[in-house]
Phi, psi and omega in degrees: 000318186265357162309297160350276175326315165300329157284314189312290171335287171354270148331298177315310198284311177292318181306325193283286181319356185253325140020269154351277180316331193269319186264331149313322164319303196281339210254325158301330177059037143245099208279201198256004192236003134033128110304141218254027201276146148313331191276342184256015181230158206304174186289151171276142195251114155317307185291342182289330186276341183276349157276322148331294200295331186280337146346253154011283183294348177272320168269013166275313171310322160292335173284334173271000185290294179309320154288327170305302171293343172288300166320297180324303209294298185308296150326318180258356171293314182325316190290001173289349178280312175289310176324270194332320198271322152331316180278310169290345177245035181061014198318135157317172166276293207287351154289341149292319161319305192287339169300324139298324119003289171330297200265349187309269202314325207304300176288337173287344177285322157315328172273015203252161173298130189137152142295131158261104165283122167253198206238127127217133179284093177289164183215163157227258196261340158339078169281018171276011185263324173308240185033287173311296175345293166335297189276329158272004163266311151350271183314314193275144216264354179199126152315319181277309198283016174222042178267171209242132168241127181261114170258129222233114169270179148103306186081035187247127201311285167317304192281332177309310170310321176296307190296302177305325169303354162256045141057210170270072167231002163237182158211110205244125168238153185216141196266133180268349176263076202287005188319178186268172184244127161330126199224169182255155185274154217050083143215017199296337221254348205257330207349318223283301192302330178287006170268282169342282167333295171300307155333310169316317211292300187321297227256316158327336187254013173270289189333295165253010172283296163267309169322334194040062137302130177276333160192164182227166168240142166225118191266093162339152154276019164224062164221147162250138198261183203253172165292329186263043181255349154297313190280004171289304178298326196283334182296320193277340189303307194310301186315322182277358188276300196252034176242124188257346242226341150239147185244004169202159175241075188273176180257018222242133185262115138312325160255047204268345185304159210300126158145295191273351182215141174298138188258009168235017157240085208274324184295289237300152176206162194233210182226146149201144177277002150312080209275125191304296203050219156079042193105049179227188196248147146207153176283154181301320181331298213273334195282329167314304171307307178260018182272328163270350145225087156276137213282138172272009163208155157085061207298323224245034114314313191288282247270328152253057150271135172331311164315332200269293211287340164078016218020054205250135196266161153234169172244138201225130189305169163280277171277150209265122134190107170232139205225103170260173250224295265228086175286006176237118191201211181265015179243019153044061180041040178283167187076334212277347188275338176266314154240332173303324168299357186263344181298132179294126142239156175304127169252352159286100212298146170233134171242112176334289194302339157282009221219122176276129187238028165293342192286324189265023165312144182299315185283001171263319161352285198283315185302310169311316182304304193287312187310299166300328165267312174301306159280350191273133199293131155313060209252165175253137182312336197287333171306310185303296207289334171267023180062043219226340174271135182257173191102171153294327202124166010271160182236130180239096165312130193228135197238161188217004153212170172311303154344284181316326180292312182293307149336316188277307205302325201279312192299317142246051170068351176274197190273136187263001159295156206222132190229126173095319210096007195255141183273182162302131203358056168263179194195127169055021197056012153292150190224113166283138165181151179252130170236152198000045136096003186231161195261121172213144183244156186234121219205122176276160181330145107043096219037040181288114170268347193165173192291164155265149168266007181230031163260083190213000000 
């Protein structure tokens, strides 16, 4: 019916423009066999040209008419996918309704110019999930290309209430399976993660199953974001697109606290074979890859393993931004109180998208990178830490086991855990970081070829 309807306006709309067109020809008073001499053609009539000109403004008001139907029509073709899947699976009207409801912006948002990325927020019990809301609702610069799907585990009433209250300024999805998970034994105590996991899973396949979104940023629901983490991303989507040699784009510095990152390099972005999370991008590609052995706990472990990571880079800020909130969860505040609560976020817009980010190609990259830790002078921590080295800088330290490392990191507050063999936003087994005031790498030798994986 409403196809119908839609051509016919058409039909109609193009005839009244041919019309027009006709009654303007005679109203100029030139007919197609004209001689093109001046002396044979009529005097210009004013009042004939102030009709012209009223013509005119009328069909131009009928040709944007005519695109407003052209739109209707893509739209209700969009809605043929849902419908169908609607149907087959015996959906109530009124659970269709609320489905449709869901989804009207989202395709319509697919026809507008721009990559449309949306944000999903997982979410559980957390009514403190405003906080986050809040701050991505603030920042963001377009509805259509960033819109936000909150995916809701738990079942919990009260935070469902938070959420529904911003209305279509959103789109609230709810994972239907609140069971309990199978666990393997002693692992009862894990419960939290293996619910996680099965959320990821659920709700990564809404994203790009049923939504058919080409990539997302995925937010915790205890994170707050910087003013510039759209524009970060939206800068950064090509570079991930078109680097096969990286699989995420995070928002996130593991030794990002006040202290610890230079504060006048707001730009800067590195490479790390650390994968972040904690605020990040991945493409519909990689998710097709991992989706069929997605893991049931501990995803983002998982997630650095040699199997996973494919020696595959993310790319991650100087400064974080992203900032988390939330010291209470199923990892019963572990990190958070000795760093996390310290991480710095950016409060300065940087604007990305103007910014030539060929510098993070791997071979421009990797060569700048090796050249800048390697030529940087050779020191002992005891220089460092008693202040003794003079210059700016950069300065490098060098460790040649876990130990060793783990001896330097703790010794200078940054994080000393290793996943893999691989450190906390380290690259190439590098640890980038700023102390009192100077640029320093915590750095294996000299020819380093690869992780050990059982430096864990």
């Amino acid at each position: 019916m409403f196809r119908k309807k839609g051509y016919l306006i058409i039909c109609g709309t193009l005839l009244f423009i041919a019309w027009n067109a006709v009654l303007i020809f005679v109203l100029l008073g030139r007919s197609p066999g004209n001689d093109t001499d001046e002396s044979v053609l009529p005097k210009k009539d004013p009042q004939n040209d102030d009709v012209v000109e009223k013509l005119l403004d009328v069909i131009s008001a009928f040709e944007k008419e005519l695109e407003a139907q052209n739109k209707i029509l893509h739209q209700i073709q969009s809605y043929k996918y849902f419908w169908e899947e609607l149907k087959k699976n015996g959906t109530s009207l009124r659970r269709k309704l609320d489905a449709v409801s869901n989804v009207t912006n989202f395709r319509s948002k697919l026809q507008s110019s721009g990559v449309v990325i949306p944000i999903l927020v997982m979410a559980c019990n957390r009514v403190t999930v405003k906080r986050c809301l809040d701050k991505l609702l603030e920042h963001r610069p377009s509805p259509e290309l960033f819109p936000i799907i909150v995916s809701q585990d738990c079942g919990h009433s009260q935070t469902a209430d938070v959420i529904a209250s911003y209305g279509s300024q959103l789109t609230h999805i709810k994972q239907p399976d609140l069971s309990e998970v199978p666990v393997p034994a002693g692992h009862r105590k894990f419960q939290g993660y293996y619910k996680i996991s099965r959320h990821y899973r659920w709700a990564l396949n809404q994203v790009f199953n049923s939504f058919s979104y080409s990539a997302v940023i995925i937010v915790e629901d205890d994170l707050e974001v910087a003013p510039d983490f759209f524009e970060y991303f939206k800068a950064l989507h090509p570079v991930l697109k078109s680097d096969p040699s990286l699989w995420c784009v995070s928002a996130w510095n593991d030794n990002g606290r006040d202290g610890y990152v230079d504060p006048a390099k707001q730009s800067l972005l590195y490479r790390t074979d650390f994968f972040p999370g904690l605020g990040w991008m991945l493409l519909k590609e990689l998710w097709v890859e991992l989706e069929p052995k997605w893991p049931a706990s501990f995803w983002d472990d998982w997630m650095r393993h040699p199997n996973q990571r494919k020696d595959r880079s993310c790319i991650r800020p100087e400064i974080s931004r992203t900032l988390t909130f939330g010291r209470k969860g199923v990892s019963l505040g572990q990190f958070y109180d000795k760093y996390l609560r310290f991480i710095k976020l950016n409060t300065e817009f940087v604007p990305f998208t103007r910014k030539d980010m060929s510098y993070l190609d791997k071979r421009n990259y990797d060569q700048a990178f090796e050249k800048e830790v390697y030529s940087a002078p050779l020191v002992a921590v005891e220089e460092l830490k008693n202040g003794k080295l003079s210059g700016p800088g950069p300065f490098r330290l060098q460790y040649s086991s876990a130990r060793d490392f783990k001896t330097l990191a703790q010794g200078l507050g940054v994080m000393d855990d290793l996943k893999s063999g691989v450190p906390r936003a380290g690259y190439r087994g590098v640890v980038s970081f700023f102390s009192l005031g100077k640029r320093v790498y915590i750095a294996p030798p000299v020819g380093w070829t690869k992780y050990d994986p059982s430096w864990s």
